[in-house]
Steps between C-alpha positions, in 0.01 A plus 500: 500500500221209486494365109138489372308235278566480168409300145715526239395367200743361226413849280670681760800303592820688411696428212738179544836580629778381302772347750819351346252254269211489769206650372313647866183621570430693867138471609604600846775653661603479859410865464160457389407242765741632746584126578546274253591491176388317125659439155422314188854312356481398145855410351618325233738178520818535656373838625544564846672717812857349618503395850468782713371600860342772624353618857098370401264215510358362162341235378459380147198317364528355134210519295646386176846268386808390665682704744818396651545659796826560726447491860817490747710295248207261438362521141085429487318442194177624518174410291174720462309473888870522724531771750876590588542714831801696524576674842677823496908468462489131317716496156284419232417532184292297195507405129217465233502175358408307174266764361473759747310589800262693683487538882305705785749660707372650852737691737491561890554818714687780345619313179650757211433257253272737297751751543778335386310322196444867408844619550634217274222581237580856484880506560583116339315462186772404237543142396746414560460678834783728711595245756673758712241745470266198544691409805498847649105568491468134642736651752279802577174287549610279707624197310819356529629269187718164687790396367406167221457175682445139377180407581358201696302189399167606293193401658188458335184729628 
C-alpha cells in the first residue's frame, strides 16, 4: 500500500507516551508512512533506555540539553544540533543530562519503535516500573536489553 501526504498539526498529535521516564510523542509511524518512522523524546535527567539493540536503523537529533549517548562501548556527549546514527543491531542506549533533554528521533525500514513505546505505555506504567514485564514487551518488539558495560572515553559533540 503507497502512504499518502499528510500534515499533522501539533493539535492533533497523540498524547505523549510515557516510557520508563521518557515522555514520547509519535507524529509518524512506520505504519503511517510505510517507511520511516518519527518521535519526539523529552526526558528528565538521568532518564533514559539501558543499552540495548534491536534489528532497526535510528538516528537521534537533540534539540534541547545534554545527552550522553552509548554507542558500541563508546560514551558521546551530545549538545543541542548533534545527529547520532545508529545502524540496526548496534548496543546502545542514552542518558538525559544536567536538566533534561529533548531529542528528534527518526527510524528506518520496518522499525517497531512506535509499537513498542506503546506496549511499554500501556503494559509498563508503574514507577517504579516491572523490569521483567518491562523486559518481556521489549522482548516482543524487538528490543533486546545487553548485559551492563563500562563505557568508553566521552567525547564532546
Amino acid at each position: 500500500m503507497k502512504s499518502r501526504c499528510f500534515v499533522l498539526t501539533p493539535d492533533r498529535h497523540a498524547r505523549a507516551l510515557n516510557v520508563v521516564g521518557t515522555q514520547v510523542t509519535v507524529p509518524a509511524s512506520n505504519a503511517m508512512t510505510q517507511s520511516y518512522g518519527i518521535t519526539l523524546q523529552r526526558g528528565d535527567e538521568g532518564m533514559g533506555p539501558p543499552p540495548h539493540s534491536h534489528d532497526w536503523d535510528e538516528a537521534f537529533y537533540v534539540l534541547s540539553g545534554e545527552i550522553r549517548f552509548l554507542c558500541d562501548g563508546e560514551t558521546h556527549v551530545c549538545l543541542p544540533g548533534t545527529l547520532v546514527h545508529i545502524p540496526g543491531g548496534t548496543v546502545h542506549g542514552f542518558l538525559y543530562g544536567k536538566g533534561g533533554g529533548q531529542m528528534l528521533e527518526i527510524t528506518g525500514e520496518n522499525a517497531r519503535a512506535a509499537q513498542m513505546f506503546a506496549a511499554v505505555d500501556q503494559e509498563s506504567p508503574r514507577d517504579p516500573p516491572d523490569i521483567p514485564k518491562l523486559l518481556q514487551v521489549l522482548e516482543q518488539n524487538g528490543v533486546t536489553v545487553a548485559a551492563e558495560s563500562p563505557a568508553g572515553s566521552a567525547k564532546h559533540h
